[in-house]
C-alpha positions as CSV (number, residue, x, y, z in Angstrom):
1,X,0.0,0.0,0.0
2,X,1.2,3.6,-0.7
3,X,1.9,6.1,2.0
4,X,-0.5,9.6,0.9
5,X,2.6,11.4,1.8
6,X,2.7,14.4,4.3
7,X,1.2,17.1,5.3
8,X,-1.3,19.0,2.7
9,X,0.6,21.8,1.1
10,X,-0.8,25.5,3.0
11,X,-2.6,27.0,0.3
12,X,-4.5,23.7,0.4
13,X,-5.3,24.5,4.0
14,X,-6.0,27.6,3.4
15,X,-9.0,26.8,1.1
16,X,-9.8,24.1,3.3
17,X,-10.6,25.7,6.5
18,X,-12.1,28.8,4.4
19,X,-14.7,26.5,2.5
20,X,-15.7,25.2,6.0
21,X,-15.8,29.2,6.8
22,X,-17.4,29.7,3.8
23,X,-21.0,27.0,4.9
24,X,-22.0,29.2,7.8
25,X,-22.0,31.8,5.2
26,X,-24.8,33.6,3.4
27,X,-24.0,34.8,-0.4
28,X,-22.5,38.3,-0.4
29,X,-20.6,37.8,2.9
30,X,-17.1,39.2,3.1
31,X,-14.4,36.8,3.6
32,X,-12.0,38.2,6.1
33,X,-8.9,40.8,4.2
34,X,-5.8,39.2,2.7
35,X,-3.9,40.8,6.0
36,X,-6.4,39.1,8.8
37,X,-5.6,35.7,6.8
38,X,-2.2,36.4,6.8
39,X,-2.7,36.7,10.6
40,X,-4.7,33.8,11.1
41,X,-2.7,31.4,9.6
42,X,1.0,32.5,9.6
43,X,1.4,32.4,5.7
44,X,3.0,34.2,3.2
45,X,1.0,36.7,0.9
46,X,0.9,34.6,-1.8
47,X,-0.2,31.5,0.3
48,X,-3.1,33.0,1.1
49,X,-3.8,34.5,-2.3
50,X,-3.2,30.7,-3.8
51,X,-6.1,29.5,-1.6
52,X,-8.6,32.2,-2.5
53,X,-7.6,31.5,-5.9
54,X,-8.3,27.8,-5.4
55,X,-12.0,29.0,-4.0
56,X,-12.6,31.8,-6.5
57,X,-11.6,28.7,-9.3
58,X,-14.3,26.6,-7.9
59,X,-17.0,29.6,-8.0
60,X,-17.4,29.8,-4.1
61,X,-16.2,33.1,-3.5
62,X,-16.1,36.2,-6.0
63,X,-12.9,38.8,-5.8
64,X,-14.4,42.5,-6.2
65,X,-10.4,44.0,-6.3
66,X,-9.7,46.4,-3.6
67,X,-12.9,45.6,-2.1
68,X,-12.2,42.0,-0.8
69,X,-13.4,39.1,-1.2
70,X,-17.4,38.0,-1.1
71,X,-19.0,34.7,-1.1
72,X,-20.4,33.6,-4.1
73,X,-24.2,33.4,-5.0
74,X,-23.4,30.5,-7.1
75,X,-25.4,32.7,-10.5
76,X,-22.7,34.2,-11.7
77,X,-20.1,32.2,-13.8
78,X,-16.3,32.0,-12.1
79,X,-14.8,32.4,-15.4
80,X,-15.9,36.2,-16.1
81,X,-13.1,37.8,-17.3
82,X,-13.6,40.9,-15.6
83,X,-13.3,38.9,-12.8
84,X,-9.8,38.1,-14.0
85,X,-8.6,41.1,-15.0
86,X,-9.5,42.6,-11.3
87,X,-7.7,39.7,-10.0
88,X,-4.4,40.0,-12.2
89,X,-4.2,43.6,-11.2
90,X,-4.7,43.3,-7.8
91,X,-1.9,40.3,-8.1
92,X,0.1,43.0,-9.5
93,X,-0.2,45.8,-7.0
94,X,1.0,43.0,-4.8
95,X,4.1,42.1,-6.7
96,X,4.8,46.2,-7.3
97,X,4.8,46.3,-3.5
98,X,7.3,43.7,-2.8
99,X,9.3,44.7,-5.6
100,X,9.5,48.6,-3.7
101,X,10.5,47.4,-0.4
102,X,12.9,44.9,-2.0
103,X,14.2,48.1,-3.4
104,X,14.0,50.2,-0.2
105,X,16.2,47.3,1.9
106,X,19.1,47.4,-0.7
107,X,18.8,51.3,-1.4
108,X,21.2,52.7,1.2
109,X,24.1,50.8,-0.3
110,X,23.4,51.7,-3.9
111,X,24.2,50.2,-7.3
């Protein structure tokens, strides 16, 4: 018989323990913000972004950008590509973010 290996990988838990969140829910709730998750469970950024991903992929939760996160209603299709685009931007303030303190910790020195 084969071992199922280790532990699940954390953006798996993540979406885990958010769908089980997410069934004393009514549509339209608001998921808790990116930082309270970040808080809750101890991951990175993108951690938690992969699990909301993982949800928002399975049409359980809807990303309205800056506005957070919502439960879905389960009318709307998960593939609306608005829904991406506000997703890929808001990926990308992240990333710009990162990319400026990255900057601002090796500044001092210069090039």
């Amino acid at each position: 018989m084969t071992a199922t290996g280790g532990p699940k990988p954390k953006a798996v838990q993540v979406a885990d323990a958010l769908r089980e969140d997410i069934k004393r829910m009514k549509p339209g709730d608001k998921l808790p913000s990116q930082r309270e998750l970040i808080d809750r469970f101890g991951y990175a950024s993108q951690t938690i972004q992969n699990g909301l991903a993982a949800l928002r992929s399975e049409g359980l939760i809807v990303s309205a950008g800056n506005l957070g996160n919502f439960v879905s209603d389960g009318a709307s299709p998960s593939s609306d590509v608005r829904d991406d685009i506000k997703e890929i931007l808001s990926q990308i303030q992240t990333l710009t973010e990162r990319v400026a303190a990255l900057e601002d910790r090796c500044a001092p020195g210069g090039a």
